[in-house]
C-alpha positions as CSV (number, residue, x, y, z in Angstrom):
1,X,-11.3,14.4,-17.2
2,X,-10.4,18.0,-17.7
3,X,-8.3,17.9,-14.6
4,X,-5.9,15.1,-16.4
5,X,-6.0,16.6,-19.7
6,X,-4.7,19.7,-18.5
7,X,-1.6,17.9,-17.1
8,X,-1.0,16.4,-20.4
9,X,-2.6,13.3,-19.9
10,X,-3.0,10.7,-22.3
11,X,-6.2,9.4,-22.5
12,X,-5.0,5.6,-22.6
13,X,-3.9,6.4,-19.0
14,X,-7.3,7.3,-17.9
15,X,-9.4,5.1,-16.1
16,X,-12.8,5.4,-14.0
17,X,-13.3,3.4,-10.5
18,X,-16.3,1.2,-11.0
19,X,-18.9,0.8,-8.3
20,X,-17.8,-2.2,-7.7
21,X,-14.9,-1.1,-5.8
22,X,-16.8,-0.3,-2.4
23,X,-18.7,-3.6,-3.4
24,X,-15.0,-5.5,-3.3
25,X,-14.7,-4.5,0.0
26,X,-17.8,-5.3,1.5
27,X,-17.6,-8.8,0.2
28,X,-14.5,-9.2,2.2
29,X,-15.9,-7.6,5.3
30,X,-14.3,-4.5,5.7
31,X,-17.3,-1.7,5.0
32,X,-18.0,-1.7,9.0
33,X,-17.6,1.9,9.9
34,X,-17.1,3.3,6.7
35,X,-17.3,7.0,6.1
36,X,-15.7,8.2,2.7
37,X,-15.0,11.6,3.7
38,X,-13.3,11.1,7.0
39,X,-9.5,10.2,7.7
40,X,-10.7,9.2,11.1
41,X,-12.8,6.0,9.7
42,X,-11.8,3.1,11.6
43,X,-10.0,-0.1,10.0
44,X,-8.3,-0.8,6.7
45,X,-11.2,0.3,5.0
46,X,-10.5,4.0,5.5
47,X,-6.7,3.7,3.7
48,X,-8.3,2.0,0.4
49,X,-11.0,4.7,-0.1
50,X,-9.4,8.1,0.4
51,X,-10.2,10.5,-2.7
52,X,-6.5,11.0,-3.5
53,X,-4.3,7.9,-3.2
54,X,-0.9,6.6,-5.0
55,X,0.0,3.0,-5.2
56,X,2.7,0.7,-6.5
57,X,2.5,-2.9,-7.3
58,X,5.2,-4.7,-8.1
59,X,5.5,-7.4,-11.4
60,X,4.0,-10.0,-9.4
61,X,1.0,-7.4,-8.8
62,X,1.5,-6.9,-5.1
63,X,0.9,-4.0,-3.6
64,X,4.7,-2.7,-2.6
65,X,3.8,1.2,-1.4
66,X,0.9,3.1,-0.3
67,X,-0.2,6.4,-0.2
68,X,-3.2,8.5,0.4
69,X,-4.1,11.9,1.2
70,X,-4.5,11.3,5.1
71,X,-0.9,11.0,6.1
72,X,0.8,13.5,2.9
73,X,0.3,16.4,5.6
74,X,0.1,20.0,4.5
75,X,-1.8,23.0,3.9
76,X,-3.0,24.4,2.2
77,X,-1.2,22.0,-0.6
78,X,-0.8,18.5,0.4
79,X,3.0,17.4,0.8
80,X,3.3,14.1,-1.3
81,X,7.2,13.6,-1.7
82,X,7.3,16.0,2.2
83,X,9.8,13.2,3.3
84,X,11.4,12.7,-0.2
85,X,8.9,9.6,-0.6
86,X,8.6,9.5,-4.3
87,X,12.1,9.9,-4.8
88,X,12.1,6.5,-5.1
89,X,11.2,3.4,-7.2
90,X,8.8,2.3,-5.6
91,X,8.1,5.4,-3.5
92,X,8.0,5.2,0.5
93,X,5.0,4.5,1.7
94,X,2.8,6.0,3.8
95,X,0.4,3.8,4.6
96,X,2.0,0.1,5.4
97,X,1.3,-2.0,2.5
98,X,-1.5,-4.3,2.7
99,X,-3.1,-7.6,1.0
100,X,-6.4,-6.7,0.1
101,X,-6.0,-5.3,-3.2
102,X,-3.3,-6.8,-5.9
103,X,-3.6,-5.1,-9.4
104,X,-5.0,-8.0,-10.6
105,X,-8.1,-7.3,-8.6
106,X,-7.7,-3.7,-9.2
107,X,-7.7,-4.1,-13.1
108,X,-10.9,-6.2,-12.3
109,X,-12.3,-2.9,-10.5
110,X,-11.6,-0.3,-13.4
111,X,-12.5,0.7,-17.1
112,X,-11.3,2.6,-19.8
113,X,-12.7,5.7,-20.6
114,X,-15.6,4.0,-23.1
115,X,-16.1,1.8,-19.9
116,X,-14.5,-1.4,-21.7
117,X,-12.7,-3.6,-19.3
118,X,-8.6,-3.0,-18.8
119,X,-6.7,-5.9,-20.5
120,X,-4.0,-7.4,-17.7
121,X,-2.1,-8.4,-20.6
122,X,-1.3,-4.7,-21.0
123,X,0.4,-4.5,-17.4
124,X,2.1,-7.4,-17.8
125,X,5.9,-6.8,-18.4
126,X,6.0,-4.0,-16.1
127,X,8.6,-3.5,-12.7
128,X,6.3,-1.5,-11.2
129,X,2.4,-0.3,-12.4
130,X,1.5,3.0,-10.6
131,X,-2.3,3.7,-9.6
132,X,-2.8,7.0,-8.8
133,X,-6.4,8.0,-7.7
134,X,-7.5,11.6,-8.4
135,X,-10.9,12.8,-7.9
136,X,-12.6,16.3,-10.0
137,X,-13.9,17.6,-6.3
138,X,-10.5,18.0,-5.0
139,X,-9.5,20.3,-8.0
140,X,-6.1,21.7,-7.1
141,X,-4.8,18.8,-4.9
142,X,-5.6,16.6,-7.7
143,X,-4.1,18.4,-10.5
144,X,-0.8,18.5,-8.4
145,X,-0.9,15.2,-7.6
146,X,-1.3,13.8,-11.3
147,X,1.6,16.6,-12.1
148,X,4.0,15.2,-9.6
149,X,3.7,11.8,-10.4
150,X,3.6,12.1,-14.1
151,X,6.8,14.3,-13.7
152,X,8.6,11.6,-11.4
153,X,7.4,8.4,-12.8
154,X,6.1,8.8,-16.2
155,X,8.7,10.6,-17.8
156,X,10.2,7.7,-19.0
157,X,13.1,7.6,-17.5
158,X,12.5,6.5,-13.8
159,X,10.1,4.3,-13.7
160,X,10.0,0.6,-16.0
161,X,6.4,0.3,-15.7
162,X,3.2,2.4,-16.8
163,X,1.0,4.4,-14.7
164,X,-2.7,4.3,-14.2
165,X,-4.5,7.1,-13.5
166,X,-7.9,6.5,-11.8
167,X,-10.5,8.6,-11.4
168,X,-12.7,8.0,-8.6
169,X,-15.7,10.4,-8.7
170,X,-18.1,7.6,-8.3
171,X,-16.9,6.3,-5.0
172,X,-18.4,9.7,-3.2
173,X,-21.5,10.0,-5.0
């Protein structure tokens, strides 16, 4: 959580992916040729469970834009907004926007950081609900990810929604 704090962070916008997640997924069939630390995984499977990953759902909680680390390009520092795409509300995706995971089944797949349940209540009035994933093993790349989007979206003035920022540690261990 260090990583987050440091980038001034509150802590009610912290949240840990449960292991559950990976479990989601394999109840609707899509764990077949998994490999969490490959771009090159086949099938939808690989676009949901990239370390680093940015996505919008709109007030209905459909997922509107998709991001993830494989297609931001760059090095040695990943290019997030390379083709302006978070110079927008919701940013250009990407990744083409799927249906497998609405934020209502996201909120089902995340805690607080006491590991209590998130209350959908809480998203509920909300444009847009960001869900950035950032994990501790990709240090620098995560730090300026959270730092970009919480200077685009979260400054209050862009974006009419909150932002949820997930770690996801557990997925790749």
């Amino acid at each position: 959580m260090d990583i987050a704090f440091s980038q001034g962070i509150d802590s009610n916008e912290l949240f840990f992916l449960k292991d559950s997640y990976i479990k989601y997924f394999d109840s609707i069939g899509l764990l077949y040729g998994y490999n969490p630390e490959s771009c090159i995984t086949a099938g939808p499977i690989k676009e949901h469970t990239q370390p680093l990953q940015i996505l919008f759902f709109n007030r209905e909680g459909k997922l509107v834009s998709f991001l993830n680390n494989c297609y931001a390009g760059g090095f040695p520092n990943l290019k997030w907004n390379r083709d302006h795409n978070l110079d927008t509300v919701p940013a250009k995706s990407t990744v083409p926007p799927d249906s497998l995971l609405t934020l209502h089944q996201l909120v089902d797949l995340i805690s607080d950081l006491n590991g209590n349940a998130v209350d959908p209540r809480s998203l509920a009035d909300n444009d847009y609900t960001v869900a950035v994933f950032w994990m501790t093993g990709f240090g620098r790349q995560s730090k300026r990810l959270i730092r970009m989007v919480n200077e685009k979206y979260n400054s209050g003035n862009v974006l009419t929604g909150r932002v949820l920022f997930i770690n996801d540690d557990g997925l790749f261990h």
